[in-house]
N, CA, C and O atoms as a CHARMM CRD file, in Angstrom:
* protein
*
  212
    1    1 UNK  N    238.77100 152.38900  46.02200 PROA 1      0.00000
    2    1 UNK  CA   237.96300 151.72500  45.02600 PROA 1      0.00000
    3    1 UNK  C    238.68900 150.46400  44.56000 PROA 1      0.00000
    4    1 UNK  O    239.63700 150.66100  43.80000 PROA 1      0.00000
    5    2 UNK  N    238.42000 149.28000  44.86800 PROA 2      0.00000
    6    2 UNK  CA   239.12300 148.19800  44.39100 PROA 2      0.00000
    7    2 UNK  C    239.31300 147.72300  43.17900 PROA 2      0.00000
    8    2 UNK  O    240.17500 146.92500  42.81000 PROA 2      0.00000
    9    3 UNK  N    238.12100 148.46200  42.30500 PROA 3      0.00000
   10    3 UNK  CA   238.25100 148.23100  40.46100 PROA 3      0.00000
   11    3 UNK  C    239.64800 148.62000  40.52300 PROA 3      0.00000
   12    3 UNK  O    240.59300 147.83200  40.56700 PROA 3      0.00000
   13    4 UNK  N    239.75600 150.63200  40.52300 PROA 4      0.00000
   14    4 UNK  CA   240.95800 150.73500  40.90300 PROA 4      0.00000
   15    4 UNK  C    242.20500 150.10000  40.89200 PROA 4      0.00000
   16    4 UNK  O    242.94700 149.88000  39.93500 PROA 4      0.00000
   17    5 UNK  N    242.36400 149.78500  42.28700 PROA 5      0.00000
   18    5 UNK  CA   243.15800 148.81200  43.02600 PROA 5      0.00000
   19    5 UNK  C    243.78400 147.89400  41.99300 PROA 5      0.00000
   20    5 UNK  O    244.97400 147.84800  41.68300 PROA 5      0.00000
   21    6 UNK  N    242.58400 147.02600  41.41500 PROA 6      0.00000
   22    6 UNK  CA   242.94000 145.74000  40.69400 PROA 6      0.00000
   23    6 UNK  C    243.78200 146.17700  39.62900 PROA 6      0.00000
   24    6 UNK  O    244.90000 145.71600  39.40100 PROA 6      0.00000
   25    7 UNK  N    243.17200 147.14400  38.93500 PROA 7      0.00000
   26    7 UNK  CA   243.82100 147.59800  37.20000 PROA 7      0.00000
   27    7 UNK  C    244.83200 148.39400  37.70700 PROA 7      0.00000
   28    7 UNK  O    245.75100 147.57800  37.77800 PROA 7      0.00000
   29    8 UNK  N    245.13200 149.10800  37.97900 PROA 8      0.00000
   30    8 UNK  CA   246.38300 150.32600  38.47800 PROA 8      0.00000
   31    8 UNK  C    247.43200 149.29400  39.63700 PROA 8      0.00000
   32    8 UNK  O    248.54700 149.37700  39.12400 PROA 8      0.00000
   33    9 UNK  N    247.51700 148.70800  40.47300 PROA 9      0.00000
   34    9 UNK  CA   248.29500 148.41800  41.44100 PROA 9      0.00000
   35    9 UNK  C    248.33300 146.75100  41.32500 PROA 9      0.00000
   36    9 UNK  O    249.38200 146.17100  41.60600 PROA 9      0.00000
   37   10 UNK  N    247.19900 146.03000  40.91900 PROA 10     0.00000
   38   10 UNK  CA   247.45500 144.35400  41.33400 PROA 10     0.00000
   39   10 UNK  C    247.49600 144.15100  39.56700 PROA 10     0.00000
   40   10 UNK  O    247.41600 142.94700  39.32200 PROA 10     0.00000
   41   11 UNK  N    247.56400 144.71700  38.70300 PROA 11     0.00000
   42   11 UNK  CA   248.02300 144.40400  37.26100 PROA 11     0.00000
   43   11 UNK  C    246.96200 143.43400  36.68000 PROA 11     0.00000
   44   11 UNK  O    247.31900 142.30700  36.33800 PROA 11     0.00000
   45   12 UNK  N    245.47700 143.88800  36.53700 PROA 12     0.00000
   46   12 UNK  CA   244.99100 143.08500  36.40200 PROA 12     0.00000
   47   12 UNK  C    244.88800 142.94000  34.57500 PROA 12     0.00000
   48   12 UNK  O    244.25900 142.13300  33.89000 PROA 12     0.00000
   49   13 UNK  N    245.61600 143.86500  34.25400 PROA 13     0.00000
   50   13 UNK  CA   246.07500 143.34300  32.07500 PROA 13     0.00000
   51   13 UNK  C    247.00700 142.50300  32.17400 PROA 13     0.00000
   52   13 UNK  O    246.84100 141.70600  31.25100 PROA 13     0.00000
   53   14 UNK  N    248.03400 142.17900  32.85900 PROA 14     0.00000
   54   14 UNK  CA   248.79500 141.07800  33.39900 PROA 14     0.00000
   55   14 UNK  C    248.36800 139.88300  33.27100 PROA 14     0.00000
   56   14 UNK  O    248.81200 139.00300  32.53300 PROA 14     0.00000
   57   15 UNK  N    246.67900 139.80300  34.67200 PROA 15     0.00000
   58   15 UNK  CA   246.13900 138.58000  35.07900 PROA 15     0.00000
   59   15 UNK  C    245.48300 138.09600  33.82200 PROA 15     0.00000
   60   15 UNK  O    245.58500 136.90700  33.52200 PROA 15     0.00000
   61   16 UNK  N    244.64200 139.15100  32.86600 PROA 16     0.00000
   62   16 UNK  CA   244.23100 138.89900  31.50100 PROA 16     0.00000
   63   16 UNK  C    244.67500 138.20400  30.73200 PROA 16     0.00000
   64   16 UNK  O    244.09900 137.20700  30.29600 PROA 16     0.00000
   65   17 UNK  N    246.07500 138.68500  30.32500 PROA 17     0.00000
   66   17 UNK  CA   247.17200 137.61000  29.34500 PROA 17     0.00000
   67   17 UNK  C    247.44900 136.43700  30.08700 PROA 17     0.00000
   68   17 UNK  O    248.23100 135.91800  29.29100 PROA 17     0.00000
   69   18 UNK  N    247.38700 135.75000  30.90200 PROA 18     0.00000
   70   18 UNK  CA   247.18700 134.38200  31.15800 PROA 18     0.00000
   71   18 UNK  C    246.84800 133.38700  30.86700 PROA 18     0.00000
   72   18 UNK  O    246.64900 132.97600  32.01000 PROA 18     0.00000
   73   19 UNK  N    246.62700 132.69200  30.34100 PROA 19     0.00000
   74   19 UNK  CA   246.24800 131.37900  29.68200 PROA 19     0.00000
   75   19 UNK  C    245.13900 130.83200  30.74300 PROA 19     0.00000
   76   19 UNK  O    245.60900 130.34800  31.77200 PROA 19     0.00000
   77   20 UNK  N    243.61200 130.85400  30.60100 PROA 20     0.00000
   78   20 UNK  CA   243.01000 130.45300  31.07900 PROA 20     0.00000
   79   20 UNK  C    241.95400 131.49500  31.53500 PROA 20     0.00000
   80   20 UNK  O    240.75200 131.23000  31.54200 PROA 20     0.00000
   81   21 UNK  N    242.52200 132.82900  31.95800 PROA 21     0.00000
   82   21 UNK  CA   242.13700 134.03300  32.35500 PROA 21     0.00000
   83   21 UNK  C    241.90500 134.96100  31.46100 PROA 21     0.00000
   84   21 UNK  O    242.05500 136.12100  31.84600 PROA 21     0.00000
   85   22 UNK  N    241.55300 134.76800  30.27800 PROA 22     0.00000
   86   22 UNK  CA   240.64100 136.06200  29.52000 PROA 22     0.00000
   87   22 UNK  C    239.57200 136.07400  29.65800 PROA 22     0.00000
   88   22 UNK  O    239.02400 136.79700  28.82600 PROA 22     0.00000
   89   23 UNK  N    238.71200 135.46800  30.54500 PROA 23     0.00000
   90   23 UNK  CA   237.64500 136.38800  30.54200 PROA 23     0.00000
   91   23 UNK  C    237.27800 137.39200  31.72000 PROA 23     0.00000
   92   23 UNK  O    236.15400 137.80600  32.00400 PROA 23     0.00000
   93   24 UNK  N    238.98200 137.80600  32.59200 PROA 24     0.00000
   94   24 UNK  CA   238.88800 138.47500  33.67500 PROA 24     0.00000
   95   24 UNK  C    239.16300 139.69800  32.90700 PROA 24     0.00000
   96   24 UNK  O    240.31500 140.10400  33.06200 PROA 24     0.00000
   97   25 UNK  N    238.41700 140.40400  32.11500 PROA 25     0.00000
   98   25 UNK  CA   238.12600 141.78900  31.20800 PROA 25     0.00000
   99   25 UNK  C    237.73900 142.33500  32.81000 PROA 25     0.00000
  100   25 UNK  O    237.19700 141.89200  33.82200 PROA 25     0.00000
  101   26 UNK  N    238.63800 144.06400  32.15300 PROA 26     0.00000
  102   26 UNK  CA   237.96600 144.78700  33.57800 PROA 26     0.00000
  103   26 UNK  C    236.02300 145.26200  33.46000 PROA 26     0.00000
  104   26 UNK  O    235.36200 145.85700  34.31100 PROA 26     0.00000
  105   27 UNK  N    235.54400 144.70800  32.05100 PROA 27     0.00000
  106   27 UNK  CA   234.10900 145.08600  32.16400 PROA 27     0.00000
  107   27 UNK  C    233.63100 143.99700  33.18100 PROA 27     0.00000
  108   27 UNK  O    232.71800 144.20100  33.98000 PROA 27     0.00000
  109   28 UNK  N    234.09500 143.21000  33.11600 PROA 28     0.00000
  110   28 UNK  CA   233.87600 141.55900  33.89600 PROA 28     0.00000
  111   28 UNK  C    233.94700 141.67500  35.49100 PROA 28     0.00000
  112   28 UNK  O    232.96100 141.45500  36.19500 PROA 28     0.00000
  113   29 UNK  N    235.40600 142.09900  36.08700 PROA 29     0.00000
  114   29 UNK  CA   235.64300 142.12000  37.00700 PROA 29     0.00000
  115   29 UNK  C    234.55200 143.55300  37.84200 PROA 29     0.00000
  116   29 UNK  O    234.04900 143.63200  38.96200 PROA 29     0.00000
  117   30 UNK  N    234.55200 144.46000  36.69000 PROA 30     0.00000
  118   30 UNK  CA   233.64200 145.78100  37.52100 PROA 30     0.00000
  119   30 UNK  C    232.23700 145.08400  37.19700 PROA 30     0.00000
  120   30 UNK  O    231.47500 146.03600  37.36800 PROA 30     0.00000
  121   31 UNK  N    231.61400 144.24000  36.91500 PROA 31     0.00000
  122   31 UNK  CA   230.17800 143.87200  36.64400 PROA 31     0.00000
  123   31 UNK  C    230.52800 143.02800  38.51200 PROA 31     0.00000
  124   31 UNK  O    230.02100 143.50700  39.52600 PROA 31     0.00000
  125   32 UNK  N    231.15100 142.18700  38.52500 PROA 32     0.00000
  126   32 UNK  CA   231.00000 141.12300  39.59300 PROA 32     0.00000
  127   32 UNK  C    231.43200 141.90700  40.66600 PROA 32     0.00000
  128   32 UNK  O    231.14000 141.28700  41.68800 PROA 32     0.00000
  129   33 UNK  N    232.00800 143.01100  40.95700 PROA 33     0.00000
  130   33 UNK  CA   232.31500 143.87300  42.16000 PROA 33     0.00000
  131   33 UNK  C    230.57100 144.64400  42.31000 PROA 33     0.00000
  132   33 UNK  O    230.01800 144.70400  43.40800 PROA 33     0.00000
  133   34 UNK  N    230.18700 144.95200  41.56100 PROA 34     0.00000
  134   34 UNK  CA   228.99400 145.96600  41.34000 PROA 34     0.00000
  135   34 UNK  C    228.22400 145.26100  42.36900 PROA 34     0.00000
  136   34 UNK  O    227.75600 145.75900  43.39300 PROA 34     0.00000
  137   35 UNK  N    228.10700 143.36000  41.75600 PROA 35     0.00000
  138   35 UNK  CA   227.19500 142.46400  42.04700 PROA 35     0.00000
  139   35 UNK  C    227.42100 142.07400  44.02500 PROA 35     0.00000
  140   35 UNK  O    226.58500 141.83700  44.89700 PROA 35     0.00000
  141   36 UNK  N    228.74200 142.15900  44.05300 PROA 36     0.00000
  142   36 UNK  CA   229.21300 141.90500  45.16200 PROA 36     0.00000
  143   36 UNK  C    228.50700 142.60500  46.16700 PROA 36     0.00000
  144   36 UNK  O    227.75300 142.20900  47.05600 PROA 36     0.00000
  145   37 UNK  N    229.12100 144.32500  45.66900 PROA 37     0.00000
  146   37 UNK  CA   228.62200 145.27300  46.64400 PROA 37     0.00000
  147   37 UNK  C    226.83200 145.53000  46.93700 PROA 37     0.00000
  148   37 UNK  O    226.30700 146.17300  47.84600 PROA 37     0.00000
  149   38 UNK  N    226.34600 144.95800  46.08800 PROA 38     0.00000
  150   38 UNK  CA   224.46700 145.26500  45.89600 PROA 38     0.00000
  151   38 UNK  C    224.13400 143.90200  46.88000 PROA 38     0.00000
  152   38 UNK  O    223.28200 144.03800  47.75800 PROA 38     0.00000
  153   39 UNK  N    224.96200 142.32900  46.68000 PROA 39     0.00000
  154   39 UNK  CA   224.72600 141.13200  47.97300 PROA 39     0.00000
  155   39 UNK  C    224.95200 142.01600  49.44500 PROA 39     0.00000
  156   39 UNK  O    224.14800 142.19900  50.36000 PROA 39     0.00000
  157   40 UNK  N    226.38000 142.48700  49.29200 PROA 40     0.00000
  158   40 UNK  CA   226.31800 143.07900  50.78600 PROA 40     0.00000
  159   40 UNK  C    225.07000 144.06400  50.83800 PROA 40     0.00000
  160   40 UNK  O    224.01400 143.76400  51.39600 PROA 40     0.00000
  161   41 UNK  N    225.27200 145.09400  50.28900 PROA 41     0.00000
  162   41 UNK  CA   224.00800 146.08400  50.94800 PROA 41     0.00000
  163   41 UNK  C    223.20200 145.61900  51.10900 PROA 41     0.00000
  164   41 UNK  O    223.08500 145.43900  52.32200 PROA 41     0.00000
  165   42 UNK  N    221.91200 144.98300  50.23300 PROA 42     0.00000
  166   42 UNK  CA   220.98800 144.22100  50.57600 PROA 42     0.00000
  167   42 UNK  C    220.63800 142.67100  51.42500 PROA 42     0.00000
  168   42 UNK  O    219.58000 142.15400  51.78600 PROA 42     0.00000
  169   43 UNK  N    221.88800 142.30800  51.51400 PROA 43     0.00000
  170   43 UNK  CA   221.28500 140.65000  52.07000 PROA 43     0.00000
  171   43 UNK  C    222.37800 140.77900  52.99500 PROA 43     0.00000
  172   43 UNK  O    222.01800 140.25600  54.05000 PROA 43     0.00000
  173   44 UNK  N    223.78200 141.32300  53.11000 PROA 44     0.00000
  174   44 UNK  CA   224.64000 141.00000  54.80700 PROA 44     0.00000
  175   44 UNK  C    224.34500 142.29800  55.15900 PROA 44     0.00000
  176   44 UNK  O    223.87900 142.07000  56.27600 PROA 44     0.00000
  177   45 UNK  N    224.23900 144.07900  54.96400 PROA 45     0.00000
  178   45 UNK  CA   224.21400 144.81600  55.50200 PROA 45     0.00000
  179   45 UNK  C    222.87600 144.37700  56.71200 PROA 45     0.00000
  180   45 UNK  O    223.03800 144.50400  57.92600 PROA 45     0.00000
  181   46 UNK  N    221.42700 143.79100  55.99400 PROA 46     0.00000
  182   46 UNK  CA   220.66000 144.13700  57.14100 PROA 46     0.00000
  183   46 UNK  C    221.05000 142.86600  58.13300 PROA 46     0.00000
  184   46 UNK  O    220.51100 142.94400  59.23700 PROA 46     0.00000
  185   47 UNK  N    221.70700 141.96700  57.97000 PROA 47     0.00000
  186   47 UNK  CA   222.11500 140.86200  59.50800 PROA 47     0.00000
  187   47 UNK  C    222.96400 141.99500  60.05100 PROA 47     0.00000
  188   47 UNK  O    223.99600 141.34900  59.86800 PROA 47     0.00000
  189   48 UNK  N    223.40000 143.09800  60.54600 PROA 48     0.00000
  190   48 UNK  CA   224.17300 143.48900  61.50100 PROA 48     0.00000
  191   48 UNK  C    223.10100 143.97400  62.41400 PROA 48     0.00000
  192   48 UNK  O    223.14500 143.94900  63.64400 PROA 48     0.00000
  193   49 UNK  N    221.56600 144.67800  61.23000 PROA 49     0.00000
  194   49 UNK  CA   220.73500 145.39100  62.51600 PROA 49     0.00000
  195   49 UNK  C    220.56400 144.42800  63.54300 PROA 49     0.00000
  196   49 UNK  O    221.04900 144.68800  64.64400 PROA 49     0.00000
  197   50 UNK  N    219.92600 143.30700  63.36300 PROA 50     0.00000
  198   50 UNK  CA   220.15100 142.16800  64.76700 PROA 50     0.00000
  199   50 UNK  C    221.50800 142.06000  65.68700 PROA 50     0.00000
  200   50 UNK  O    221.52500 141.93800  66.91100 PROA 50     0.00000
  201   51 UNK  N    222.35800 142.11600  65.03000 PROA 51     0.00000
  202   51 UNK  CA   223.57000 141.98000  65.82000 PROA 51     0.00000
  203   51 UNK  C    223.35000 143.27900  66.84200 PROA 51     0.00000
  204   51 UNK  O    223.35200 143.23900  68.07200 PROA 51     0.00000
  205   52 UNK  N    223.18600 144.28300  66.10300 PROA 52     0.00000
  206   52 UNK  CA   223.47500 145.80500  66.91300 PROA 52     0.00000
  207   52 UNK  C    222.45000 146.27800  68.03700 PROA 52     0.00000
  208   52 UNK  O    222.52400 147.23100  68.81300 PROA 52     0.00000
  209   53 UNK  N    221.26900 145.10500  67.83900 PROA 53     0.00000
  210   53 UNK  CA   220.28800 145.97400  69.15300 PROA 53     0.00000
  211   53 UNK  C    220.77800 145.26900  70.37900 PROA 53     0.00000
  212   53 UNK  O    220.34100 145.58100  71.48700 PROA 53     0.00000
């Protein structure tokens, strides 16, 4: 799970305290992963069925 990933292993309360970077809140970062994963499923998952026949 890369939310995960980010907060537990890549320090993303770290990337927060940054000067420039508060608004990388993990509600923020898990809203734009959510958004990410719903582009792939719907708009790149179906370009592979062409690739695959």
């Amino acid at each position: 799970d890369m939310l995960f990933v980010m907060n537990e292993l890549a320090g993303l309360s770290a990337v927060n305290a940054l000067p420039g970077c508060e608004d990388a809140t993990p509600e923020t970062v898990e809203a734009v992963l959510e958004e990410n994963a719903r582009f792939c499923s719907e708009v790149i998952a179906p370009l592979n069925f062409t690739g695959d026949k």
